[in-house]
ZAMARGU-4260 file (C-alpha; in steps of 0.2 Angstrom, whole numbers, plus 5000, padded with zeros to 4 digits):
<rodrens>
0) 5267/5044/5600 | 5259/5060/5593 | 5269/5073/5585 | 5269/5086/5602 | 5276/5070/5613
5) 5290/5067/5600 | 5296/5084/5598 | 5295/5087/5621 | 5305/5070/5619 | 5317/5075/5606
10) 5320/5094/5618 | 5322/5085/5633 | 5335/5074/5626 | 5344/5089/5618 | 5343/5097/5636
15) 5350/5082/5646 | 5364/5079/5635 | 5370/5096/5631 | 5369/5098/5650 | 5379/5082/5652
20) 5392/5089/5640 | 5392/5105/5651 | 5392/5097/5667 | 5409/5087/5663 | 5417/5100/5651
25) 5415/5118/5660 | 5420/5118/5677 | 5408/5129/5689 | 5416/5142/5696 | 5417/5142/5716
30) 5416/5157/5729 | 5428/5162/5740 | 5419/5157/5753 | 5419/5139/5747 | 5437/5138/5740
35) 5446/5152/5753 | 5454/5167/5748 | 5452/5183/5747 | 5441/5196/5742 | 5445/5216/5743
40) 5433/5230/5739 | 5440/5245/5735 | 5432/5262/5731 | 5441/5275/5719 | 5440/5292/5729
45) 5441/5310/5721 | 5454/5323/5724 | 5456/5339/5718 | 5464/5336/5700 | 5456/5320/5696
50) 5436/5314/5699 | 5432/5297/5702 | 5420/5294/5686 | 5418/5278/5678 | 5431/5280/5666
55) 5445/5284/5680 | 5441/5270/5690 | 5443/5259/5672 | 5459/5266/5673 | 5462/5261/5689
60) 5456/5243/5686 | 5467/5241/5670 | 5483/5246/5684 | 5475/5235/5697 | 5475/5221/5684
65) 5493/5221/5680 | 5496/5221/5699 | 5486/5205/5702 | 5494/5196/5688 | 5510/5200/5694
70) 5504/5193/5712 | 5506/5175/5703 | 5488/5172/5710 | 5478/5156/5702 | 5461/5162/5692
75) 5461/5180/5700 | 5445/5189/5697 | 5446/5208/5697 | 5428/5218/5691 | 5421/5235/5691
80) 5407/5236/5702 | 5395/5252/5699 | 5404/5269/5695 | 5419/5268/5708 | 5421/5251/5714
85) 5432/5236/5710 | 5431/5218/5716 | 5447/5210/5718 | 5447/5190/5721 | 5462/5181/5724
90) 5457/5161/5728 | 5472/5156/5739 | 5476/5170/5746 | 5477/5169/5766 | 5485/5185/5772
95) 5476/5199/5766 | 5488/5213/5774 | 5500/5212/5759 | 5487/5210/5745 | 5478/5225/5752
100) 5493/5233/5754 | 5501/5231/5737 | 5484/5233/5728 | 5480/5250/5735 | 5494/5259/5736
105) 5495/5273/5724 | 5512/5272/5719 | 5516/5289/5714 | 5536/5288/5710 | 5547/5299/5707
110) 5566/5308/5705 | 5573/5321/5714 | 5591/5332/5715 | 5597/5333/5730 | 5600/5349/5740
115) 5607/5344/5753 | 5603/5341/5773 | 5589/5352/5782 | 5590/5353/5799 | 5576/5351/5813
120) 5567/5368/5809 | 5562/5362/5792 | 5554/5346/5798 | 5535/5349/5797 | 5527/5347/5814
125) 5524/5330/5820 | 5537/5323/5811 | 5550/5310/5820 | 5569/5308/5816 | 5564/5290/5805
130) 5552/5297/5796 | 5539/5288/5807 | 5521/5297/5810 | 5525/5309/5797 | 5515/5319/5784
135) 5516/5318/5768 | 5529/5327/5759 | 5530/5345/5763 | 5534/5358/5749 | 5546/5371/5756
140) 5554/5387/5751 | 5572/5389/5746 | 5576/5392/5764 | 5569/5375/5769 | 5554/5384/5776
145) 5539/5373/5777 | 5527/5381/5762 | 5513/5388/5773 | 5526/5398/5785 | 5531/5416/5781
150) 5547/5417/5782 | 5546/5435/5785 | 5533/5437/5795 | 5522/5446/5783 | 5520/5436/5764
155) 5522/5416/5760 | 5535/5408/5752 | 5537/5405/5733 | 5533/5389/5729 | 5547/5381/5719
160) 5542/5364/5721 | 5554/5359/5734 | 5552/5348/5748 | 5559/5341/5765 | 5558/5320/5768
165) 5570/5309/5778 | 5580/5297/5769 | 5583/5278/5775 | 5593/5283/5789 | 5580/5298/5795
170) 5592/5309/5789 | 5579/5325/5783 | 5585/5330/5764 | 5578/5345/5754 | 5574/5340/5737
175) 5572/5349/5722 | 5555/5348/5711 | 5552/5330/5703 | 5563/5327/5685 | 5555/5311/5684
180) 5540/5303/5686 | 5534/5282/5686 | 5527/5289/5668 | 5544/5289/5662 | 5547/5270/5669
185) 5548/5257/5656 | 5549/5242/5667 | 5555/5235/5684 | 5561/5218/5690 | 5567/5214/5706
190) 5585/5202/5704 | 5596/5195/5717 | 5614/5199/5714 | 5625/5182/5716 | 5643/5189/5710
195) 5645/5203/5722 | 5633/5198/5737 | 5626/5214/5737 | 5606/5204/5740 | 5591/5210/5731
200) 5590/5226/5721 | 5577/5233/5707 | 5581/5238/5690 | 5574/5250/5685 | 5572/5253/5663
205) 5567/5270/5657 | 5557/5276/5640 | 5566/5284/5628 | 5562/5303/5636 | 5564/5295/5651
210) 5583/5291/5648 | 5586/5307/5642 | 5579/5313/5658 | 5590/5301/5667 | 5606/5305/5662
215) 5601/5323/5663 | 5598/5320/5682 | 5613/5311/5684 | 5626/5319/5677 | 5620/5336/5688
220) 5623/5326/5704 | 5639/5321/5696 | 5647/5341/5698 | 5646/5339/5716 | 5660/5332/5725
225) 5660/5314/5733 | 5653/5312/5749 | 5640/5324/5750 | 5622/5325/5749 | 5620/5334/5734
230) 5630/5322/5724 | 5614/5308/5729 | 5598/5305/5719 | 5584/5302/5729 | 5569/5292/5723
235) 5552/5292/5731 | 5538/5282/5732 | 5525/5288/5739 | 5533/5303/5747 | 5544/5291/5756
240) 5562/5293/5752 | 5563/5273/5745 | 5582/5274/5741 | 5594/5291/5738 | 5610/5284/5731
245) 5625/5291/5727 | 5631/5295/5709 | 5646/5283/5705 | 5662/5292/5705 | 5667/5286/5687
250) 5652/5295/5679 | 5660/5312/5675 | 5650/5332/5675 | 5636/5333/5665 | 5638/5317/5657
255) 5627/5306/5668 | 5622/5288/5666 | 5616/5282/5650 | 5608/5268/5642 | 5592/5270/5649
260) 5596/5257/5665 | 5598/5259/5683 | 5597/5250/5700 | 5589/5254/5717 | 5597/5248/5732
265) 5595/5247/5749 | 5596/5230/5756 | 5578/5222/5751 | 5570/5205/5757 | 5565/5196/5741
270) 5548/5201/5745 | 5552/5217/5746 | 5562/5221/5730 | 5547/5210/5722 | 5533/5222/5729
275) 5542/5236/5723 | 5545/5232/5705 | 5527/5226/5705 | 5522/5244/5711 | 5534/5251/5700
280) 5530/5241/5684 | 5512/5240/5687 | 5509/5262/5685 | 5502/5273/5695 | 5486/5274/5701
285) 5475/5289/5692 | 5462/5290/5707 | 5466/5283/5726 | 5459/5270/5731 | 5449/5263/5747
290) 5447/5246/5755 | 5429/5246/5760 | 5425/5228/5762 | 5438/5213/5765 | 5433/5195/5764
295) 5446/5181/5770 | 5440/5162/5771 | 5453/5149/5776 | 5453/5136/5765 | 5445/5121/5778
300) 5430/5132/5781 | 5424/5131/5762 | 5429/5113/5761 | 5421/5108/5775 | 5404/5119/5770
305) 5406/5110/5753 | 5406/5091/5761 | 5392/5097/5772 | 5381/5104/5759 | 5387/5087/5751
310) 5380/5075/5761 | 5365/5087/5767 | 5360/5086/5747 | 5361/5065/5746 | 5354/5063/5762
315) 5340/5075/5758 | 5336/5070/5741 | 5337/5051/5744 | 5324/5053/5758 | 5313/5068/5749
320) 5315/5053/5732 | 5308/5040/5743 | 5293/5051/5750 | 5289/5053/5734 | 5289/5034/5728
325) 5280/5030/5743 | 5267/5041/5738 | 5267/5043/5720 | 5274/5024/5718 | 5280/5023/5699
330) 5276/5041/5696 | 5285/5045/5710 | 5301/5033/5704 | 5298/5044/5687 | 5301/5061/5697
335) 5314/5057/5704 | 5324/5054/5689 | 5317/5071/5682 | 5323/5079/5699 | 5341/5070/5696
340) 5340/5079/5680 | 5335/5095/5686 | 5350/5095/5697 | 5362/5091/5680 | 5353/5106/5672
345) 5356/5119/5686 | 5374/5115/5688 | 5377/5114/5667 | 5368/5133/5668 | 5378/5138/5683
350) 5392/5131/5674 | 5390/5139/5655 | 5383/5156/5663 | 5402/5159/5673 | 5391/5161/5687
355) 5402/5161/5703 | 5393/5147/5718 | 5395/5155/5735 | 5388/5146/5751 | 5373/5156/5749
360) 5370/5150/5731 | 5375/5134/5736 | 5362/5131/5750 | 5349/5136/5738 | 5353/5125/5724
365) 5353/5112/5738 | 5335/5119/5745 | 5330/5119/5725 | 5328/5103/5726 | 5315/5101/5737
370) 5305/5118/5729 | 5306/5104/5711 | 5297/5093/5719 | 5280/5106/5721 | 5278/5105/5703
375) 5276/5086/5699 | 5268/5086/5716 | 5255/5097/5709 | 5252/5089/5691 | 5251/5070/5700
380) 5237/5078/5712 | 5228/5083/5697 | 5231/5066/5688 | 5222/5060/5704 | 5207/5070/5703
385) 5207/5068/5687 | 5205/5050/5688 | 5194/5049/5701 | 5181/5060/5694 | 5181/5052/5676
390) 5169/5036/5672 | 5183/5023/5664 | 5198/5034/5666 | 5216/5026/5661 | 5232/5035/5666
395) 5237/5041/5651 | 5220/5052/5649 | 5221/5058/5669 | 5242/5063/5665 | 5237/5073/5650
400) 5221/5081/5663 | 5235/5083/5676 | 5248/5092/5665 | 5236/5103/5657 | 5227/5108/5672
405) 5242/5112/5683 | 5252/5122/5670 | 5243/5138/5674 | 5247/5135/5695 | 5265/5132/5691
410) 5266/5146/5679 | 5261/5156/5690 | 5272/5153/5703 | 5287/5151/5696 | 5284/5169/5685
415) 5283/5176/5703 | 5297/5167/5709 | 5305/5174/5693 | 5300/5193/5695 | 5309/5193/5712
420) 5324/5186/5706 | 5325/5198/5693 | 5324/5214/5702 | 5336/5205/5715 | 5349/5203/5703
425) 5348/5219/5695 | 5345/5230/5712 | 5354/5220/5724 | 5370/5217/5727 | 5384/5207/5737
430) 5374/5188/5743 | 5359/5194/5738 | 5361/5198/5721 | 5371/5180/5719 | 5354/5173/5727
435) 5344/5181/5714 | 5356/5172/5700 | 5354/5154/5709 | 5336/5155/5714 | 5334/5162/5692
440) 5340/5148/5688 | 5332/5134/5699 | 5315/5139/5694 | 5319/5138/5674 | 5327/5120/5676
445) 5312/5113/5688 | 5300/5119/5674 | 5308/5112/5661 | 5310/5097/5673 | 5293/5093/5678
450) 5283/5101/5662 | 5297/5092/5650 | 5307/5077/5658 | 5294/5070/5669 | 5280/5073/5655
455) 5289/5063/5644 | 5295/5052/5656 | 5276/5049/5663 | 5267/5048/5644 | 5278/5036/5639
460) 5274/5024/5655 | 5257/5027/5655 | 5255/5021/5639 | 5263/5003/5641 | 5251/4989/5641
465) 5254/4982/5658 | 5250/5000/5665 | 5235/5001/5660 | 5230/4983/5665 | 5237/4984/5682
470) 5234/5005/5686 | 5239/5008/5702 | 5256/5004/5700 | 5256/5021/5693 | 5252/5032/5710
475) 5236/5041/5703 | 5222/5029/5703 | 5219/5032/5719 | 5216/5049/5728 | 5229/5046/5743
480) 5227/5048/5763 | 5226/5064/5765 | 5213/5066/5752 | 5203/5054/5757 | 5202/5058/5777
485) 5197/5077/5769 | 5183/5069/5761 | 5175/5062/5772 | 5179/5073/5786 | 5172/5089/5774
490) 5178/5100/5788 | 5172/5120/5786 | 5188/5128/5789 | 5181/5144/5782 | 5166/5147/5790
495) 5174/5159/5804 | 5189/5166/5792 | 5190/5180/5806 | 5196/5168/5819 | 5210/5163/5809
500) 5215/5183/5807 | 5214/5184/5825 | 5229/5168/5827 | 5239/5178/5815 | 5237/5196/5825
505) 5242/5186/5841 | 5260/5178/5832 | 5263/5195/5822 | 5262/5202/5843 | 5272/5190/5850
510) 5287/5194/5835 | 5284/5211/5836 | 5288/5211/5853 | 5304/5202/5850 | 5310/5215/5837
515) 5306/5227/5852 | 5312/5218/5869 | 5328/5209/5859 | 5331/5218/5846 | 5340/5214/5831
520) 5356/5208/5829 | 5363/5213/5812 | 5379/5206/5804 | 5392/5213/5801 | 5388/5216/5781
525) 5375/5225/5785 | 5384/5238/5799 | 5402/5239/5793 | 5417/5235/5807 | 5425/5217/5809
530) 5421/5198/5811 | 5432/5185/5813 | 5428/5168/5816 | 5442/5156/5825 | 5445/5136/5827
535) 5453/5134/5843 | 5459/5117/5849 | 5451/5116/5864 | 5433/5125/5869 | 5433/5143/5873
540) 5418/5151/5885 | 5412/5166/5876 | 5408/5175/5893 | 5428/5172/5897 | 5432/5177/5879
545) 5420/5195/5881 | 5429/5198/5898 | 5447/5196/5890 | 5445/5205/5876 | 5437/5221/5888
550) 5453/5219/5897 | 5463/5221/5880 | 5451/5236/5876 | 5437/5230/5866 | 5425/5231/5877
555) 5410/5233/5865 | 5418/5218/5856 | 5403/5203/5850 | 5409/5185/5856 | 5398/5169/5851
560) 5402/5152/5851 | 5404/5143/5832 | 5401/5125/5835 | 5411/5115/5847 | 5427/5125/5845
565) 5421/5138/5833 | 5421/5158/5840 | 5417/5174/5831 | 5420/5192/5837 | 5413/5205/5830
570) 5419/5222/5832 | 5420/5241/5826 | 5433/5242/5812 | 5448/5238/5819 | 5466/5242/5812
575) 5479/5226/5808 | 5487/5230/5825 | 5472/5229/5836 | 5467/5214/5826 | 5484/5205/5830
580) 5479/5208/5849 | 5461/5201/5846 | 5469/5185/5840 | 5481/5186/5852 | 5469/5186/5865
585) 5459/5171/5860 | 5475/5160/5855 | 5480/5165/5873 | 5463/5155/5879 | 5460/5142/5865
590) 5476/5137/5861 | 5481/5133/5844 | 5471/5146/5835 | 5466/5146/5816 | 5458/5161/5809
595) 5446/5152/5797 | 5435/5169/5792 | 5441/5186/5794 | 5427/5201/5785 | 5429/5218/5787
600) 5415/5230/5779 | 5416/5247/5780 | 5400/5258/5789 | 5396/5266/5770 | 5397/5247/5763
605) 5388/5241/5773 | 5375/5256/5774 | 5373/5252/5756 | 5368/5233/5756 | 5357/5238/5768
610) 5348/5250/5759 | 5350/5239/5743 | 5344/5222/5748 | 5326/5231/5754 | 5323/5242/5741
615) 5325/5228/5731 | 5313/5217/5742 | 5299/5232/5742 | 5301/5233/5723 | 5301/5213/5721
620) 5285/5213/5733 | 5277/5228/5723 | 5281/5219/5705 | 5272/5203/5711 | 5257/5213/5720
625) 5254/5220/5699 | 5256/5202/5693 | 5244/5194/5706 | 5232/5209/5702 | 5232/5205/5685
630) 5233/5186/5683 | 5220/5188/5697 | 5211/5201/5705 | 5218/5216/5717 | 5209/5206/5730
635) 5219/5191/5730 | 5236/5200/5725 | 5233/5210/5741 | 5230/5195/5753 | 5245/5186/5745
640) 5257/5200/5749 | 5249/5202/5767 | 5254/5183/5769 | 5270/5183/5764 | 5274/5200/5776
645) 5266/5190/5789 | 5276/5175/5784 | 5292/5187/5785 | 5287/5198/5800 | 5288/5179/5813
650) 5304/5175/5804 | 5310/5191/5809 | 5303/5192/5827 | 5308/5173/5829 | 5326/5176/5825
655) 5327/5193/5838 | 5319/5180/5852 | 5334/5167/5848 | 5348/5182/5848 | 5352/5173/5827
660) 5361/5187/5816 | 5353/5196/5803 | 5365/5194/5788 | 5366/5188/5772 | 5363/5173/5774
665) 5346/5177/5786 | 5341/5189/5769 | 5342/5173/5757 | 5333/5162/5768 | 5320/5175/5767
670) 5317/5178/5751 | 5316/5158/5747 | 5303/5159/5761 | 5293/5174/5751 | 5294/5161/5737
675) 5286/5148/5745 | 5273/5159/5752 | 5270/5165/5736 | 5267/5151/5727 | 5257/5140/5740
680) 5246/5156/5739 | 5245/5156/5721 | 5239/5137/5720 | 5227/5141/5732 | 5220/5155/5725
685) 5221/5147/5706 | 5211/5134/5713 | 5198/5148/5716 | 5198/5155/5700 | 5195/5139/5693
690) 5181/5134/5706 | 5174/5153/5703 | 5174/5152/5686 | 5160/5136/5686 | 5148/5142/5700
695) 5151/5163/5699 | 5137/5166/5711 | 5144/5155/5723 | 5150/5162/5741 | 5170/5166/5740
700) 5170/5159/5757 | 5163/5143/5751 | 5174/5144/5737 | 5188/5148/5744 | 5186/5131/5759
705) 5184/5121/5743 | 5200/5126/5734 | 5209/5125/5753 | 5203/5105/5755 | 5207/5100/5736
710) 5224/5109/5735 | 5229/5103/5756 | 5236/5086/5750 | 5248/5096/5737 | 5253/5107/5752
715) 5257/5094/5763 | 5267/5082/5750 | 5277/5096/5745 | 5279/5103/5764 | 5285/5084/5768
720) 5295/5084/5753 | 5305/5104/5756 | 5307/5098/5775 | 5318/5082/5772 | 5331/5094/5762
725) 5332/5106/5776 | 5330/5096/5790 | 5348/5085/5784 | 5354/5102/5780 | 5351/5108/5798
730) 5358/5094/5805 | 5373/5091/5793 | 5375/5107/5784 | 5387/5114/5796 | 5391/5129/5808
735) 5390/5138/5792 | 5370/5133/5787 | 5361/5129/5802 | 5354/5146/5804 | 5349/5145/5788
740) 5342/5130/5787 | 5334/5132/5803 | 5325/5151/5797 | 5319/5140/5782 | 5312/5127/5792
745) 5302/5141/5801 | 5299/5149/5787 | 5291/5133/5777 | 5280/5129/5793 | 5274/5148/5794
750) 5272/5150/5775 | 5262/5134/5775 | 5252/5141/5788 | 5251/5157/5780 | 5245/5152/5763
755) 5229/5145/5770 | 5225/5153/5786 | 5231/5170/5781 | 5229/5172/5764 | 5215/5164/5762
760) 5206/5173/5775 | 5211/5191/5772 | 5204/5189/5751 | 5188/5185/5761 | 5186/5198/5773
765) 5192/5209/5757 | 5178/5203/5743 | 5165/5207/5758 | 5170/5224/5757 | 5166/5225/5738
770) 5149/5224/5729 | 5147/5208/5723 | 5155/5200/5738 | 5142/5207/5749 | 5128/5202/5739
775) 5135/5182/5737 | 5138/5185/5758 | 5118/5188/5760 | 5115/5174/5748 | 5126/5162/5760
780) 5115/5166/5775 | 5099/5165/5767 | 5102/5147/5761 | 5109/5143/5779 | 5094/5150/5787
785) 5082/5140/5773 | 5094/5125/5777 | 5090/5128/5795 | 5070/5130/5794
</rodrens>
């Protein structure tokens, strides 16, 4: 064993058991999607005394914070997201009215001196008896005069600070100016009172100005005699009148109550008094917030996508691992224990990284599996070329060949690969960006999988005696099938590259006119409003489901089937109310009804992603246009980003044919079938580099139907080898993954399709535009004609 082989064995056992390590002592940290829960977006707005600036809505998260750990969820997750946006993840979390409720309110509390009663004419406009459909708190004049009348007729008001609200009973109070604020709060808790019955109340602890300011208050409602409303203290949250108690009789003038301590009353729910010490207790909020986007998955949806995925990825690999030993027979045996190691480094990076697995993720690392495969696929073609064209060749020899001739095709691709995941990580957001971590990732552990593990793996084999002795044990001393039908079949696919354009024109027609006749359905995600998915107990007709719901007045509601008793509805943004009436509507025609996904994106949100997920595809695509151009020429970097918007184009106009939604999970299937265009292209057109660089007089197009015949049994092995993972994911990955697996099933087929009849086309017709490809084109019809006479 020579010094390199020792030290790639000695890194690949380092990197096997440190991801063993990681694998059993880090836990990887699943989505809500998987797991259930819920997420809420919220986006700090600006008002007139306070702007929404980065450091605000730190603030704001610190406040937020405290609110989430006092909720008592498991391993919340709460991050700033850009300038003004917070995530907020709480795993478990099934009813997302409270959690939005408590996390968004402002809290603005404070402590007022009573007046005494206002009558009607000081209630603002629009304001009922219980305080129901009111405004927020109106400042008024010492006549009780709303604070934009004139009470004379000519001049405003003074402003004094005071204001008219209803108290529990809707009885309207005029307040005097706040004497305390939550600022002067030192803590809350919310107690259940045993001796005297009286139920829940909150105590409420004050700061040592904050007592003062107390007692001050207090003892001033304290001169006024028992019984009447300026003897009450009225505290406010959020401009509602949350209690106004009356001073206790024993406090005397001007004394007030000390000791920095009270209680508010008012016949609470334990939930209730909890709430409102955790508002209390948690501060106030320096900017308002927004809920922009609102995620809920039921707990049986993520496990049942995780035991899909499961069984899609043992099925799949167990059936892509034994393609691979039929072919590549003890080499093949030998990468699929590098592959089994490739999957115990992605999750031990996933895992040490903190990265979050959604269902997105998780479909791609299931999909990775089959994109590992390309490169051994691609050295063990070599190795066969290799040892077919040497005289006396032995394994060992043609693996080395293989390796080193290989390296420059899967470096290639996987850089590619690399750049787009990049730019979709840092430009991207929401599944996408989560993609762009996955797919990072996958690409580095299947390199150091297939240029580290099975190298190793392979050199060591290759040099055992009995190897050498009996060598086609090995899967490499002979060229294969498909190799040898090319062979002696030698077919000229290139010689008419214009007809192949011509195919290509008539599909990128036919999808076009799908985008136009069909149209596109975009998600939810990507147009704001409201999708909810249901598990009825018996099947519901969508038809019957659309006609109730027009009759409950959502009549521009979405209904699609989800499985056998699976239904979504998507809708504009709806309001809880109107939601309870959508699920009321499809438990009155399904029976027992489960809400199993509930998302609601606002139109700015979703506006956004959008706008975010393509600029970061057109950047992505610019990014490996330059790299092509200069690992290549402009020529080939052009023809390979023509293929792969051809590749994406069909997707497209397949999916407006079938009526499929465009959402995130239609984006990620995408962009993995922009990789796999990309790097069939690249193989391809490293092949003619290579050829190009022995004969450089040669015709491209003569070149170029060389490198398609050596590189198509590579093409097909890994084509077979991608469509046993997706085909078992298509079939067992659930509701939740068939779309996706089936837009990468189309997508593998066209990008295989693509990468030769495409690609390689449009570089030709694009070098006969240029100098030296004209020249080498009147070269190729002079020898035909010579050939000829």
């Amino acid at each position: 064993m020579t010094r390199s082989q020792r030290v790639r064995a000695l890194l690949a056992l380092a990197v096997i058991a440190l991801s063993l390590y990681a694998a059993v002592a880090v836990p990887v940290r699943l989505g809500l999607d998987l797991r259930g829960g819920t997420q809420i977006v919220l986006e700090t707005r600006s008002t007139p005394t306070a702007d929404a600036d980065s450091a605000a809505t730190d603030r704001a998260l610190e406040v937020l914070r405290g609110r989430v750990d006092a909720l008592g969820v498991a391993e919340p997750t709460i991050v700033r997201s850009g300038s003004n946006r917070i995530i907020v993840e709480l795993p478990g979390v099934q009813d997302p009215k409270q959690a939005a409720d408590v996390l968004g309110r402002t809290a603005q509390l404070t402590f007022h001196s009573v007046l005494g009663e206002a009558d009607d004419t000081s209630r603002p406009k629009g304001t009922e008896a219980d305080g129901t459909s009111r405004p927020k708190g109106t400042e008024t004049d010492g006549n009780s005069s709303p604070k934009d009348t004139k009470a004379d007729g000519n001049s405003p008001p003074q402003d004094t600070g005071e204001r008219v609200l209803p108290d529990e009973s809707g009885q309207l109070l005029r307040l005097k100016a706040a004497a305390l604020t939550g600022k002067d709060v030192k803590g809350a808790d919310a107690l259940f009172d045993q001796q005297n019955g009286a139920g829940w109340h909150v105590t409420l602890d004050f700061k040592n100005a904050g007592r003062d300011g107390w007692a001050r208050l207090t003892g001033e409602a304290a001169c006024h005699p028992a019984g009447t409303p300026a003897r009450r203290v009225a505290i406010v949250l959020d401009d509602t009148v949350i209690s106004s108690p009356q001073v206790d009789p024993s406090v005397a003038c001007r004394s007030g109550i000390g000791g920095g301590s009270t209680q508010i009353t008012g016949a609470f729910s334990d939930t209730e008094a909890r709430e409102l010490a955790l508002l209390i207790s948690g501060g106030a909020l320096p900017v308002p917030v927004e809920t922009v986007e609102q995620r809920v998955v039921g707990p049986t949806l993520g496990a049942q996508a995780i035991t899909a995925s499961a069984w899609a990825a043992a099925l799949g690999t167990a059936l892509t691992a034994l393609f691979i030993i039929a072919v590549y027979r003890l080499m093949g045996v030998l990468a699929t224990v590098a592959l089994a190691c490739y999957g115990l480094i992605s999750y031990a990076a996933l895992a040490v990284l903190g990265a979050t697995l959604t269902l997105p993720g998780l479909a791609g690392f299931v999909l990775a599996i089959g994109m590992a495969v390309d490169a051994n696929v691609l050295v063990f073609e070599r190795a066969r070329e290799e040892y077919a064209s040497r005289h006396r060749p032995t394994p060992r020899s043609a693996l080395a060949a293989g390796f080193r001739n290989a390296f420059s095709a899967i470096a290639d691709s996987n850089i590619t690969t690399l750049i787009a995941a990049g730019l979709l990580f840092f430009l991207a957001s929401g599944p996408v960006r989560g993609f762009g971590v996955t797919l990072g990732i996958g690409v580095l552990a299947s390199m150091v999988s297939a240029l580290v593990i099975t190298r190793v793996l392979a050199e060591y084999a290759a040099a055992r005696p009995a190897l050498r002795r009996r060598p086609r044990i090995t899967g490499i001393a002979h060229t294969g099938t498909v190799r040898d039908r090319l062979d002696r079949r030698a077919p000229d696919l290139m010689r008419r590259p214009r007809r192949w354009l011509a195919a290509s024109g008539v599909l990128l027609v036919l999808a076009a006119s799908g985008i136009a006749v069909r149209g596109l359905e975009f998600g939810v995600e990507f147009t704001g409003g409201r999708l909810i998915e249901y598990s009825t107990t018996t099947p519901v007709d969508p038809d019957r489901a659309r006609s109730a719901l027009t009759d409950a007045g959502f009549p521009q509601a979405v209904v699609q089937s989800s499985g056998d008793t699976g239904l979504t509805v998507r809708t504009d943004r709806l309001t809880d109310a109107e939601e309870t009436t959508v699920t009321d509507t499809v438990r009155d025609l399904g029976g027992k009804t489960e809400k199993v996904r509930d998302e609601l994106i606002g139109p700015s949100l979703g506006k956004e992603l959008r706008q975010g997920a393509l600029i970061a595809l057109a950047v992505a695509l610019g990014a490996q246009l330059l790299y092509l151009a200069a690992r290549f020429r402009m020529v080939f970097g052009t023809a390979a980003i023509v293929a792969l918007t051809h590749d994406v184009l069909i997707l497209t106009g397949i999916f407006a044919w079938l009526g499929k939604p465009i959402d995130g999970l239609f984006l990620a299937a995408v962009l993995t079938v922009i990789g796999y265009s990309v790097n069939d292209s690249v193989v391809v057109f490293d092949r003619i580099r290579e050829l190009w660089r022995r004969d450089a007089k040669a015709p491209l197009a003569r070149v170029t139907n060389q490198a398609v015949l050596q590189t198509l049994p590579r093409t097909v092995n890994t084509g077979m080898g991608a469509a046993f993972i997706l085909t078992a994911l298509a079939l067992l990955g659930g509701d939740s993954l068939t779309d996706f697996a089936l837009a990468l099933l189309i997508g593998l087929a066209v990008g295989t399709y693509s990468s030769v009849f495409t690609a390689a086309p449009v570089a030709i017709e694009l070098n006969r535009h240029r100098g030296p490809g004209k020249r080498a084109d009147r070269r190729a019809r002079a020898d035909r004609r010579a050939r000829k006479g």
